[in-house]
MDTraj code that builds the backbone (N, CA, C; nanometers):
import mdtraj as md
import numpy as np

residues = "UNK UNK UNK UNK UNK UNK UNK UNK UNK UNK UNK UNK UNK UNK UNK UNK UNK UNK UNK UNK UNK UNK UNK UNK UNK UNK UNK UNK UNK UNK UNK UNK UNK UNK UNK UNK UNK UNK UNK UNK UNK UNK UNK UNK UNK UNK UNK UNK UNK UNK UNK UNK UNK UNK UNK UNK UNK UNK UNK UNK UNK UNK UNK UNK UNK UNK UNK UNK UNK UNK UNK UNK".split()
xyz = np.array([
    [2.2896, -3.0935, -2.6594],
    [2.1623, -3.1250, -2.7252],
    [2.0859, -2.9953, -2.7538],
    [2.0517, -2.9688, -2.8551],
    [1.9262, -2.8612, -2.8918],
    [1.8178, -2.8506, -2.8772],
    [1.7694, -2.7817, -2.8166],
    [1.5809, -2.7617, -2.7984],
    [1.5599, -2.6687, -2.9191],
    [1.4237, -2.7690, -2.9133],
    [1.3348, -2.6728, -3.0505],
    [1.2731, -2.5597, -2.9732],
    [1.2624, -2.4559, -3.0941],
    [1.2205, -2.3290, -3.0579],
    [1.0995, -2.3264, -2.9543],
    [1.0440, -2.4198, -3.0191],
    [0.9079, -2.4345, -2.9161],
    [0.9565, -2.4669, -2.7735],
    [1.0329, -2.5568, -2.7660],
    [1.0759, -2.5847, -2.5922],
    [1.1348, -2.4612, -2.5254],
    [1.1968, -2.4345, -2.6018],
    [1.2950, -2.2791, -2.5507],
    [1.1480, -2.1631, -2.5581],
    [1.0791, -2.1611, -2.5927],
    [0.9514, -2.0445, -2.5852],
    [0.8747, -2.0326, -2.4664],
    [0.8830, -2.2413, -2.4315],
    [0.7488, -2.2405, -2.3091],
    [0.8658, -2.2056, -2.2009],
    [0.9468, -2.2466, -2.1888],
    [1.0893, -2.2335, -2.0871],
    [1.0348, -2.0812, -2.0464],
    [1.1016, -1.9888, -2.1754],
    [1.1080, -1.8727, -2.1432],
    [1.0054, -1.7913, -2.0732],
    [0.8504, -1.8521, -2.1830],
    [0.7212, -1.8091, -2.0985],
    [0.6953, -1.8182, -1.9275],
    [0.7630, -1.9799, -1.8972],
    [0.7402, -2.0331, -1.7452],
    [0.8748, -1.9524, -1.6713],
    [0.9807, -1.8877, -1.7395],
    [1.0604, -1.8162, -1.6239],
    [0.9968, -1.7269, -1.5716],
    [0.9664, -1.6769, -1.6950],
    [0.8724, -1.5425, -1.7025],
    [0.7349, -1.5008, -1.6165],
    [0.6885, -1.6079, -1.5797],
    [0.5686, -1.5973, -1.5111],
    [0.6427, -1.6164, -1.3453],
    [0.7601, -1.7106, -1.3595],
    [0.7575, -1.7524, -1.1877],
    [0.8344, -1.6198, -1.1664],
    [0.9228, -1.5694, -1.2270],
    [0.9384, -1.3718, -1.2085],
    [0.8524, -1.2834, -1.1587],
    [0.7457, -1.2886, -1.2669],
    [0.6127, -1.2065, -1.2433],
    [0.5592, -1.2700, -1.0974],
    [0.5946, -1.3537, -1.0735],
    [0.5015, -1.4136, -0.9356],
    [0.6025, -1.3805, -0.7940],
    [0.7193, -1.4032, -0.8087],
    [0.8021, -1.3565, -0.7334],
    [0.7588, -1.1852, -0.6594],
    [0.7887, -1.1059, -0.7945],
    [0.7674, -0.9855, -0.7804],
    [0.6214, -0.9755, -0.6895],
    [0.5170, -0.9847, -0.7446],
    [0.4025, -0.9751, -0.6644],
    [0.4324, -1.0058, -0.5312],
    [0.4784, -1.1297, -0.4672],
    [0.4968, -1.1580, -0.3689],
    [0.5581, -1.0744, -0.3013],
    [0.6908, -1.0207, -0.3518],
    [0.7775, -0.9393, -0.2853],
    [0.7252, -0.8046, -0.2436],
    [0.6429, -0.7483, -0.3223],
    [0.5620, -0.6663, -0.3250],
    [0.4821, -0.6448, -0.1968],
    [0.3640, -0.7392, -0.2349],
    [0.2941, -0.7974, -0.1055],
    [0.3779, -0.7853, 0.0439],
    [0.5030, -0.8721, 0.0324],
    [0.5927, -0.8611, 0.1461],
    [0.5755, -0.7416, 0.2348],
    [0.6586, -0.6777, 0.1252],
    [0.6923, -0.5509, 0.1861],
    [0.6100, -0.4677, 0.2304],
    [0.4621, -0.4084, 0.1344],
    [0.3369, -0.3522, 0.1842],
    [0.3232, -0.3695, 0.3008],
    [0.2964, -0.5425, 0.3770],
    [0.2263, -0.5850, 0.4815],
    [0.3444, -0.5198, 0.5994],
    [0.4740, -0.5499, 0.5594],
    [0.5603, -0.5210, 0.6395],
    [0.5692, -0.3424, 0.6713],
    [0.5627, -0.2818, 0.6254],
    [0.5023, -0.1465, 0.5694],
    [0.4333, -0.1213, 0.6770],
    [0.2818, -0.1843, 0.6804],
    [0.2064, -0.1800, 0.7212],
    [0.1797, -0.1843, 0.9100],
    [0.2264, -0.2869, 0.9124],
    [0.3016, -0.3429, 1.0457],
    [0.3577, -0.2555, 1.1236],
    [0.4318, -0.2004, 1.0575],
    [0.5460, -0.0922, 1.1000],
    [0.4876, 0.0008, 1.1133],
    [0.4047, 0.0926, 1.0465],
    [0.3315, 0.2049, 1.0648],
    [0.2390, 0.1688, 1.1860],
    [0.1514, 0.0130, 1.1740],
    [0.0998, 0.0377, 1.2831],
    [0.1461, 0.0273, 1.4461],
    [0.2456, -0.0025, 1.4359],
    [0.3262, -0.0805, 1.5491],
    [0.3451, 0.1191, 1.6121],
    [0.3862, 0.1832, 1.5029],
    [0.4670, 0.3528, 1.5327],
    [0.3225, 0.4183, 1.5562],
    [0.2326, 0.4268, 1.5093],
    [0.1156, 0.4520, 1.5861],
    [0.0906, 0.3914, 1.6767],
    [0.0430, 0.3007, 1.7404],
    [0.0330, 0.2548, 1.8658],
    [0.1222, 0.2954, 1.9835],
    [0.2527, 0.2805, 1.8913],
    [0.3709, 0.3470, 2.0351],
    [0.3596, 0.4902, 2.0656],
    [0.3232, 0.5632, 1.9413],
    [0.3083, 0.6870, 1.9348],
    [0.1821, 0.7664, 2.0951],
    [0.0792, 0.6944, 2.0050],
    [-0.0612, 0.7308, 2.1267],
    [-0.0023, 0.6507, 2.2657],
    [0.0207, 0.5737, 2.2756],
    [0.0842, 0.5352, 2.4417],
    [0.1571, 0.5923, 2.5062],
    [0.2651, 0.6637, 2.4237],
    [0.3534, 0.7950, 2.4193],
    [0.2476, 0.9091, 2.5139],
    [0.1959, 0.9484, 2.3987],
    [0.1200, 1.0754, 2.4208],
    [0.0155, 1.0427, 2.5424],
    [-0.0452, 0.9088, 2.5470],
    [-0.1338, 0.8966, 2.6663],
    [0.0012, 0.8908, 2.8724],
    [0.0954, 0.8175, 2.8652],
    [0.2085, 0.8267, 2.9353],
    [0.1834, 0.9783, 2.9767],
    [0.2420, 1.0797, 2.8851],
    [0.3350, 1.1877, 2.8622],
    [0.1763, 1.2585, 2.9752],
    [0.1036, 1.2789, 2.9110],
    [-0.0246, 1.3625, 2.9629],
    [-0.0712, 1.2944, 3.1370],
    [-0.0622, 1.1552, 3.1505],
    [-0.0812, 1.1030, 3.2963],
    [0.0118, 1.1638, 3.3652],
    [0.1378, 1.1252, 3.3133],
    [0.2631, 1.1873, 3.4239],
    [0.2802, 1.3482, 3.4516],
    [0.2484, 1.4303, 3.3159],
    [0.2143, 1.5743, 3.3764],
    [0.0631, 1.5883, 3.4469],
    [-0.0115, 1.5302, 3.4191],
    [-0.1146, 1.5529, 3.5524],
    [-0.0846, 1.4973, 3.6831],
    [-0.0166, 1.4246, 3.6949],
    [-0.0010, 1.4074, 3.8074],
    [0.1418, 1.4720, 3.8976],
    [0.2687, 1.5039, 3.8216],
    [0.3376, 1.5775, 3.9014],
    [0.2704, 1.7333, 3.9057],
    [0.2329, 1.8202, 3.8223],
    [0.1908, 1.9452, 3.8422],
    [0.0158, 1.9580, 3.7865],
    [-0.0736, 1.9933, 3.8871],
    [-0.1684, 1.9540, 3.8417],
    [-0.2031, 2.1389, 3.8559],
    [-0.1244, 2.2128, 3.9371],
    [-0.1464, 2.3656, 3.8838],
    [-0.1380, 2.4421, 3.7644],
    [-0.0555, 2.3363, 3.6806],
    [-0.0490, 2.3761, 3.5228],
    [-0.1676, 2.3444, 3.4991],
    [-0.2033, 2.2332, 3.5606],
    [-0.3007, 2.1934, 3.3969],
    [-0.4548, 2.1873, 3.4539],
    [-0.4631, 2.3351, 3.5497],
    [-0.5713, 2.4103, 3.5473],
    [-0.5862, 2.5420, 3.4458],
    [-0.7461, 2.5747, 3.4332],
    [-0.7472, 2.6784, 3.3316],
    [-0.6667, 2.8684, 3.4052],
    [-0.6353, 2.9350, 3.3337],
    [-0.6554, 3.0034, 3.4601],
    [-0.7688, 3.0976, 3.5089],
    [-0.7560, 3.1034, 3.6229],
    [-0.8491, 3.2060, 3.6936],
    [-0.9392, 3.0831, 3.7406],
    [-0.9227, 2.9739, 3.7280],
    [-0.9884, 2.8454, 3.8141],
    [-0.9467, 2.8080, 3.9565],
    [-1.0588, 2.8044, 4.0522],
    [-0.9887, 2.7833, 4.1439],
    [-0.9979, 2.6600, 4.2230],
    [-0.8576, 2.6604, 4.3242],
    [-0.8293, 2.4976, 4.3015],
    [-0.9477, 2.3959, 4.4131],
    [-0.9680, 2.3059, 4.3799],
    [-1.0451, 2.2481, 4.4383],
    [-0.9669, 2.1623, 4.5808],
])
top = md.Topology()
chain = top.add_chain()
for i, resn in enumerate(residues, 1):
    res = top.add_residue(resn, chain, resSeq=i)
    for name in ("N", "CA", "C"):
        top.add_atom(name, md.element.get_by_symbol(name[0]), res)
traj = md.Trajectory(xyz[None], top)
């Protein structure tokens, strides 16, 4: 059976848009996911660095005087 040009136009228009809508979405997706991820690697990052600084103050706490300070 044949569609008139007109049926085949809106067809094409409505693929065309649920494409365009796809994309956005996917888009969106990924950003948030993006996002997530960066913040997830910051957070681990500073917990890192807060860890790292407790555990050297507390095994050597003669380092992490100034020098010529004396010890209390």
């Amino acid at each position: 059976m044949l569609k008139s040009p007109g049926v085949l136009f809106r067809r094409e228009k409505q693929d065309e848009r649920r494409r365009d809508v796809f994309k956005k979405q996917d888009v969106r997706r990924r950003r948030d996911a993006r996002r997530k991820q960066d913040a997830r690697r910051r957070r681990d990052m500073s917990r890192r660095r807060a860890e790292t600084l407790e555990s050297r103050a507390d095994t050597k706490p003669e380092q992490n005087q100034r020098v010529g300070e004396q010890p209390r």
